[in-house]
N, C-alpha and C positions, 0 to 999 in steps of 0.2 A: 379599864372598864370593870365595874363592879360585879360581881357574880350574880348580884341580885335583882339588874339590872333587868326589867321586862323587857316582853318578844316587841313591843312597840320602839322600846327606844333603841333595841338594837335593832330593829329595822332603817330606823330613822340615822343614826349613825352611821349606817352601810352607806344608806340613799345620799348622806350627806357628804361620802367620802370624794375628794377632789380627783386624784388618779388612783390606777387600781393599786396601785401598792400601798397606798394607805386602806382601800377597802382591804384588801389580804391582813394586813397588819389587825384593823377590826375583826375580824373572823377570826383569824390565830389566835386572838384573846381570850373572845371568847370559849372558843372550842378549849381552851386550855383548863378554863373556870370552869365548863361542862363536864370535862372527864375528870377533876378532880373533886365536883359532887359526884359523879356515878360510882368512886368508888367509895364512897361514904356510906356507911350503915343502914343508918335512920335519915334517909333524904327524902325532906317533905315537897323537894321542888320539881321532885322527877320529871312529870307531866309537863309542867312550866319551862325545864332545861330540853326535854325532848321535842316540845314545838319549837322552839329557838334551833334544834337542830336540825331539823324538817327542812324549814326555811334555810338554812345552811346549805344543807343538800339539793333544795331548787334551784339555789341558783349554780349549782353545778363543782362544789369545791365537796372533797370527801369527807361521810361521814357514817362510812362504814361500821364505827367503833360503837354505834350507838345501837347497834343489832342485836345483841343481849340485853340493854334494859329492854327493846323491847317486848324481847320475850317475856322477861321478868314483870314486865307492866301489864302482860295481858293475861297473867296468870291472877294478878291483885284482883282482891274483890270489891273496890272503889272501880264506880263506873266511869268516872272521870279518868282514870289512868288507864283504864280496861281501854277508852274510846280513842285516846290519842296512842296505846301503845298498840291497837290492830292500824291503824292510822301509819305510824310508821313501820309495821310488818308491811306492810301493802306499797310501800314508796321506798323501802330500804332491803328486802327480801323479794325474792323471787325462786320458782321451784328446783335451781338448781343450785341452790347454795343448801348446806347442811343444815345451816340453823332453822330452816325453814320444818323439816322435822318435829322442831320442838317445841311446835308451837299446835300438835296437831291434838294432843291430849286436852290440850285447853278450848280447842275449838270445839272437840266431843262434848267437854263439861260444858261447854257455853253453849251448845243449840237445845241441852235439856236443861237450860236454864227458864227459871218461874218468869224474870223479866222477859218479854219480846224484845226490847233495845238494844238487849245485851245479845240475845240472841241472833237481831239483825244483823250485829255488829260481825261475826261468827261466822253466818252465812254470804256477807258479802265480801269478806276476807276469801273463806275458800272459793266463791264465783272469782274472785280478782286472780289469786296467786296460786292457788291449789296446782300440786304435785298430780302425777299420774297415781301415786302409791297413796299420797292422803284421799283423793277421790274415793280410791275403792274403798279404804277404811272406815269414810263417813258415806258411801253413800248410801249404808242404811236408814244413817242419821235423816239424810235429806228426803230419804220415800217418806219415814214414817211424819215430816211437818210436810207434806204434800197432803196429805191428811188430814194436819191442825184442823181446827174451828176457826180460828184466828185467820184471818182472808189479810192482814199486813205479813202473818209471817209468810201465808201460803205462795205469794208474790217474788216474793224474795225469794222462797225455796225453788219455786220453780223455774228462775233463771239460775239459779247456785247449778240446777240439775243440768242445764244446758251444757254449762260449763263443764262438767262431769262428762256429760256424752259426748262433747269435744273431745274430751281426753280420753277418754276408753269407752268407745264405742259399743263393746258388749255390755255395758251396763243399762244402755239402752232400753233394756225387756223390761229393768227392774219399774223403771218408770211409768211404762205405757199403761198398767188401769190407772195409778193414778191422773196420769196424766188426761187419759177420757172423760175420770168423773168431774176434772175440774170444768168443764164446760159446760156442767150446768148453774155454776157461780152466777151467780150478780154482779158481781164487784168485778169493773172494768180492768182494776191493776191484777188482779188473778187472772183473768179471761185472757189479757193481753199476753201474762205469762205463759199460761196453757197453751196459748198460741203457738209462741214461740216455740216451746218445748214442742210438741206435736209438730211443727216444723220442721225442726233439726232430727227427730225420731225417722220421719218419713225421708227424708234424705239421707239419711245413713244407712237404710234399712228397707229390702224391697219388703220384707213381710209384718214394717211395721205401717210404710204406705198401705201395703192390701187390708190389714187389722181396721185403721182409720179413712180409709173411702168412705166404711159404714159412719161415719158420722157425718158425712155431705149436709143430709137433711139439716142436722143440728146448726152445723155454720151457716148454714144458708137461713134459718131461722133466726141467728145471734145477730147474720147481718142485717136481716131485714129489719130486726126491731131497731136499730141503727138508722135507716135508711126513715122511715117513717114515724118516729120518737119523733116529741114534743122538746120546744126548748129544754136544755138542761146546766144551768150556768156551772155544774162541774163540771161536765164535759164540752162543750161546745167552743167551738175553733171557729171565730169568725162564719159563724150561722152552719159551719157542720161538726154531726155530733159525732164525735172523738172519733176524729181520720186518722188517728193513730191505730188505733183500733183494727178501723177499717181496712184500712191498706195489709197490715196481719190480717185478715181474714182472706183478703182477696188473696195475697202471693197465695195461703195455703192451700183457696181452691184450686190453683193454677195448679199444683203442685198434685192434687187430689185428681183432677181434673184430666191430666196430659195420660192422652194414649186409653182413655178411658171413655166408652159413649152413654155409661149410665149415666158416670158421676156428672160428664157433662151435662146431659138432658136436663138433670138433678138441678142446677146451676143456672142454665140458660135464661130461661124470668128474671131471675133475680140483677141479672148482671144486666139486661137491658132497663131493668127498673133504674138502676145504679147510673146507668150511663145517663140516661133522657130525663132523671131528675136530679143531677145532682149541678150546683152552680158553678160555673166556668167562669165567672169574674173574681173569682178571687185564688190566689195559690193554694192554699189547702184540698180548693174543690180541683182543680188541675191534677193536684198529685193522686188521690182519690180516683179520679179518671183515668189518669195515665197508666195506673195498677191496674183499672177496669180492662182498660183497653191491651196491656199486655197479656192478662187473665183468657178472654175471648180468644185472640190470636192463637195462644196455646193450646187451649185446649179442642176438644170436638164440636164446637159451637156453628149453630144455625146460619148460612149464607147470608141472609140481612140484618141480623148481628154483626158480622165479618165486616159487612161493608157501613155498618152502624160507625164500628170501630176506627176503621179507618178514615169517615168522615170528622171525627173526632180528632185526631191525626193532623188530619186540612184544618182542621181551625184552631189547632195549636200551632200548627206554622205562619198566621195571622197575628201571632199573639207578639207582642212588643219587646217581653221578656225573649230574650237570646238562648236563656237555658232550655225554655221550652221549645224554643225552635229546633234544637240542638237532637234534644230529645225525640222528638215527631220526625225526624229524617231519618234518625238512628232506627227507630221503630218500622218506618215504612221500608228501607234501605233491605230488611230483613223480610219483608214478605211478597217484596214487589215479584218475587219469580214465582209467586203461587195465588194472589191478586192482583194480577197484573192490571187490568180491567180498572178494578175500584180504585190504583193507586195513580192510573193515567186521568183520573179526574179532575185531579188536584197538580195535572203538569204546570199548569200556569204559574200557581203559585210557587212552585218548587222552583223553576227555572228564576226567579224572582231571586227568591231565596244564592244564586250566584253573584249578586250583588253585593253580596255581606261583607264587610270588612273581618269579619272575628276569624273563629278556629271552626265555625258552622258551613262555612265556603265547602270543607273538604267535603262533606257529607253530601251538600248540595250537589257537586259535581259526580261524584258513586250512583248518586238518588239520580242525575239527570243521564246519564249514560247508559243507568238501567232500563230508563222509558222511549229510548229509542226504538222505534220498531220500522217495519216496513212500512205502515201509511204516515208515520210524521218526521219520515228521517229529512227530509227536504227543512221543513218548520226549525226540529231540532237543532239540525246541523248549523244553520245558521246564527241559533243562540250560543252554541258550543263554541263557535270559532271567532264571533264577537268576545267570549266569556277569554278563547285564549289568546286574544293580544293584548289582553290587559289583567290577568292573571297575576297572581304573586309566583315567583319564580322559582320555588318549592313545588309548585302545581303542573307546572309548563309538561314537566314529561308524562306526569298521571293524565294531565288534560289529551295531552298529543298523541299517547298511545290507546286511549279509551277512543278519539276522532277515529283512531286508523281500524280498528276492530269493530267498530259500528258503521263506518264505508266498508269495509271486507263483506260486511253480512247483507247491509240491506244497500246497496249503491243502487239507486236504478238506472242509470246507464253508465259505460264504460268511462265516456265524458266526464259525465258529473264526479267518478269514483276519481279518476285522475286530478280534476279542478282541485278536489275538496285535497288531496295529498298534497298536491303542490302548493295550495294555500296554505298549510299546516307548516311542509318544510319553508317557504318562503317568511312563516311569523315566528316559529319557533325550531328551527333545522340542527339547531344545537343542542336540543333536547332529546330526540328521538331517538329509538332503540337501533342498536347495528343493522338488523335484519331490516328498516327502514328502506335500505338503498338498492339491495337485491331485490325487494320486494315489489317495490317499482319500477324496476328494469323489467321483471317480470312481466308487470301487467303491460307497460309500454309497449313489449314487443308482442307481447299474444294480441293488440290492438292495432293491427296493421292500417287500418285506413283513416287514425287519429297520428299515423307518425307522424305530417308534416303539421298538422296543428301543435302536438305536444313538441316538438324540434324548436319551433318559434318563439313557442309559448316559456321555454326553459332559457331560450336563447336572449328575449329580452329579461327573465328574470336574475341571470347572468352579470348583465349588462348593468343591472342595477343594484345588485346585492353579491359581494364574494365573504363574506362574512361567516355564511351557513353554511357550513361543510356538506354539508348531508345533502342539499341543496343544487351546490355545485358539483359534488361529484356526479351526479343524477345528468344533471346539464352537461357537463362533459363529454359520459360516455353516448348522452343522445347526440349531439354535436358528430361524436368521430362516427358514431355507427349512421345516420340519419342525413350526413352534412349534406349529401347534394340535394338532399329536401332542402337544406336551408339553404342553400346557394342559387335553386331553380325558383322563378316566379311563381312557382301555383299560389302560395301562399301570399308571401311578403318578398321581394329579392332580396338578399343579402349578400355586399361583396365579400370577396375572400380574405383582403387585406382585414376588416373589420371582423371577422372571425377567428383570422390567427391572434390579431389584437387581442379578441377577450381570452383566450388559449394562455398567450405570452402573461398577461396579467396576470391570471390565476397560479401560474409557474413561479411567477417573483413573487407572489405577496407574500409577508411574515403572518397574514393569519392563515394559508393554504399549510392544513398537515403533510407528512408524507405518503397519504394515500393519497389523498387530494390531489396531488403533483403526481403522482401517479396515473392518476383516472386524466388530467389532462394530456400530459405527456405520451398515452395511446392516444389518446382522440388526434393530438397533434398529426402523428402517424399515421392517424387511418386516412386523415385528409389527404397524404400524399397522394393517391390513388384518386382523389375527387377534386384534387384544385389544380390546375396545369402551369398555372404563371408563377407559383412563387412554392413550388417543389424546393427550390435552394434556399429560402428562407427557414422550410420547416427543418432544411435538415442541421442549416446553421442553430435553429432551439434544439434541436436532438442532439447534436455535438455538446453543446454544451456541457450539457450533464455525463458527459462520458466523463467525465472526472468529479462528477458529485461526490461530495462526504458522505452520503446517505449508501447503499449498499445495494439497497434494493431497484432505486433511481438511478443509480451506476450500471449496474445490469442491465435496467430496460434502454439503457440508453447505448447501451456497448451493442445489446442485441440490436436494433433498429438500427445504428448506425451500419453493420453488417449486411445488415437486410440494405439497405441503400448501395453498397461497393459489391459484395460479392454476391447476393440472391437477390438482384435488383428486379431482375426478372421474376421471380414473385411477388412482390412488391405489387404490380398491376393485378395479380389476379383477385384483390383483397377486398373488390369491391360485392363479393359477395361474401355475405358474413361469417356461412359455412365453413368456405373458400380462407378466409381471415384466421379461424380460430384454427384450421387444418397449418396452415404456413407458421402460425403463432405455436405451436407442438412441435414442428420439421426445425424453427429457427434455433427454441430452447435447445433439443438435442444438437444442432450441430455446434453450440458454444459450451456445450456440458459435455464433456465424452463419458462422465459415469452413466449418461441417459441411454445408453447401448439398446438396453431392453424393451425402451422408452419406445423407441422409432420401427425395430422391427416388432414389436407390437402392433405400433398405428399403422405401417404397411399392410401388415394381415386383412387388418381392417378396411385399408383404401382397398384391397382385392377382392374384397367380399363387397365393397359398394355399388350402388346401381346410377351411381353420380357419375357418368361419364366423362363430362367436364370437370368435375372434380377428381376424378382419378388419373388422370395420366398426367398432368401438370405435377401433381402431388408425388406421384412416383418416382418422377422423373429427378423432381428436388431429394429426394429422398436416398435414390442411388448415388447420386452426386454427390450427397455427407456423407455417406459411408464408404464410398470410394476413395475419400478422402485421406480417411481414418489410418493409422499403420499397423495397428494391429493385429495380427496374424490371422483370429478368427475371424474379425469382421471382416474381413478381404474373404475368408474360404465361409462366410455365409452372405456375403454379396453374390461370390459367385453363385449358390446355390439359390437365391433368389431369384437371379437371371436367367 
């Protein structure tokens, strides 16, 4: 390829290359031809070979080598080489490379240069790539064209300044009067700059926010002449006048505004003028809005404003566009615990909003869990638990734990609290948190005169689903703790053969974990004590497991088994649950002899009880394992027990 070759045809060459090894081979040509002009004297193609290498560099192959012409082009007093060599400063340098230094002397001569263009060129390099150590070196350069007459360069300077205050924040002060007097400019691209600038000042700085609150008045002036301007075909955006603008005006009163009740007051008109005239059928007026309505939120604004806001909110979740729906749940998401009232308005349409196929669903569900309260938890609940059987499966456990904590607060009977759980674990039991199963055991039993409803109720869901762990282990342990509810007719009869049945299945299935097989293989147990006729069935499933691979299922299984041969007599006392978990303490120890301290503990304790039925049986086991025992001491603190 020829040297001389323009940037089109070596475009066109690349684009035309068949595999990348032939484009490679194109580029290596090239670059070869390129750096064998750069070192050439008197090269009139400079600017010509350095866009050719730009383009080199875009598409991602190195061209590093080309960093000194640039400096060298941005020093030339030809504006043509001046403009593509800041061009490649800006695409081939950045502030931690050295070279980047040497380009800083040039950027001083060039923003007191006579041209503007050249000057642009100057100030939009250092806004791009500017060093922490070039900012402070120029930025007196950039106060004093804060200043210019010139409203093109004053634009440009006072986003260069931004970037400046990004970078060293104490330079901040140097800017603030400029930065005041520019709003009283005309000119939209100054105003907008000024904006920003007084933006980023007030954020980085409590006492440049205090400085500029005193100009509330002014913004609120700058906007209104915004707000009530006649067509103006420079600025107007589909029938509003420059929401670019705008939207910079609003965050800064936001920003002026917070934690402030002058500045607010200052504000309050204006932002209801804003809201109630500005147009909602088109995106520009949305966005416009949406800045309104975060603005109010924020700051100290009037209670029918508040709920102005918020209605604006509602009928952007009407709106067809998904971004804005997205937006208005985010928004309202954030104020529902402080208007709670004005955001319950708009329930209908929010639960609506659970419908969504998109990424708006998540919000939806946050936004519908927040609106549950005590008078529409009944309403709610019903949308919630429709919403979670058919959920995406990302959601299932934010859905099922948000159900369990809005039943916790607002349940209005003990019934309904229990239904709404067991519907949860019955549609999603594989989702829920551990604390899930304790939690419900809990309230099961503090709910005495629901045990044989909830026995039944878990017993045909048993029956029909061993899937849900969470589910079953729940059914289980009400089965072993409740079963002669299940076996007595109050409710429904149920035989005992058809009991042990769903017990034996949940033991063998391969989706039953080892807790699972756990929480069965008690309940199995406990029925000995409640079923008369097939006592030798339960203890043939108990045996079995005495030689489980599992470890934990081994133990319970060695233990029970025990309890059936030598504390059989225990066994019967179990049907009271106290009664159960005292023998379920006396059994561990007599298969553990490190539990020594375990049992005359629990003894102390059975002496100090007022359970008299409960204490002498209990004792009675009690001496019997440690009489056992060979021990030396435990024999000479038996006796002394005695």
């Amino acid at each position: 390829m020829s040297p001389s070759v323009p940037l089109q045809e070596m475009i066109r060459a690349i684009r035309s290359a068949r595999t990348q090894c032939e484009e490679r081979g194109v580029i290596q040509r090239e670059c070869a031809a390129i750096r064998a002009q750069f070192r050439q004297a008197d090269n009139g193609g400079r600017s010509h070979n350095l866009a050719k290498l730009l383009y080199v560099h875009m598409l991602g192959y190195p061209a590093h080598f080309g960093q000194m012409e640039c400096v060298r082009m941005i020093a030339s007093s030809r504006y043509s080489e001046k403009r593509v060599g800041y061009l490649g400063a800006m695409m081939l340098l950045d502030e931690k490379q050295d070279a980047s230094l040497l380009i800083t002397n040039s950027i001083k001569n060039d923003l007191s240069h006579s041209n503007q263009y050249v000057q642009s060129l100057a100030l939009c390099t250092l806004a791009c790539m500017g060093s922490a150590e070039m900012c402070r070196d120029l930025a007196p350069e950039i106060d004093r064209l804060l200043r210019a007459s010139n409203s093109y360069i004053k634009k440009k300077a006072a986003l260069c300044a931004v970037h400046i205050v990004r970078k060293v924040h104490e330079l901040g002060e140097l800017f603030a009067p400029a930065a005041r007097s520019l709003l009283s400019e005309k000119n939209h691209g100054v105003l907008h700059g000024a904006v920003v600038l007084i933006t980023e000042l007030c954020e980085r700085s409590s006492e440049s926010l205090e400085r500029f609150r005193k100009t509330v008045p002014d913004l609120v002036q700058i906007m209104k002449g915004l707000v009530i301007s006649g067509y103006s075909p420079e600025h107007d955006v589909a029938g509003i006048s420059d929401p670019f603008l705008q939207v910079r005006l609003l965050r800064l009163l936001r920003i002026l505004g917070r934690n402030n009740e002058t500045a607010s007051d200052a504000m309050n008109d204006l932002l209801a003028q804003v809201a109630t005239n500005t147009d909602s059928t088109k995106t520009v007026g949305n966005a416009v809005l949406y800045e309104t309505v975060l603005t109010v939120l924020d700051i100290k604004s009037e209670s029918g404003l508040r709920v102005l806001a918020v209605n604006i909110l509602g009928r952007f979740l009407l709106n067809n566009d998904r971004n804005i729906r997205y937006i208005a749940m985010t928004s309202l998401q954030k104020i529902v615990g402080t208007d709670h009232n004005a955001v319950q308005r708009h329930r209908g349409t929010i639960v609506d909003c659970l419908k969504d196929q998109d990424a708006s669903v998540n919000r939806a569900l946050d936004l519908s869990l927040a609106l549950v309260s005590a008078s529409n938890i009944r309403s709610m609940m019903k949308e919630l638990l429709l919403f979670l059987s058919s959920c995406p499966p990302e959601l299932r456990s934010q859905a099922a734990n948000g159900i369990f904590t809005a039943a916790e607060r607002y349940a209005p009977s003990k019934r309904w609290h229990i239904d709404t759980i067991l519907h949860v674990l019955i549609t999603a039991g594989g989702d829920v948190r551990d604390e899930t199963v304790p939690n419900l055991i809990q309230l099961i039993t503090n709910t005495s005169e629901l045990h044989c409803y909830t026995v039944h109720k878990l017993y045909r869901a048993l029956l029909s689903d061993i899937s849900q762990q969470s589910l079953v282990q729940v059914a289980c342990w009400c089965i072993g703790e409740y079963g002669d509810l299940l076996l007595r007719g109050d409710c429904q009869e149920v035989c005992e053969d058809d009991v042990l049945d769903a017990l034996e299945t949940v033991l063998q299935s391969h989706m039953s974990s080892t807790a699972t097989r756990g929480f069965a293989l008690t309940a199995t147990m406990k029925l000995s004590t409640r079923i008369t006729d097939n006592v030798d069935r339960i203890r043939s499933i108990v045996s079995i497991y005495g030689s489980c691979i599992d470890l934990e299922l081994q133990q319970r299984a060695v233990e029970y088994n025990a309890l059936f041969k030598k504390y059989d007599h225990m066994r019967y006392a179990k049907k009271d649950s106290t009664h159960f978990c005292c023998c379920g303490v006396i059994l561990f120890c007599s298969v553990n002899s490190f539990a020594f301290n375990v049992i005359l503990g629990f003894m102390l304790l059975l002496l100090h009880s007022d359970n008299q039925c409960l204490k002498s049986p209990c004792l009675s086991s009690c001496m019997q394992i440690l009489s056992n025992l060979q021990h030396l001491k435990i024999k000479m603190l038996c006796c002394l027990v005695t």
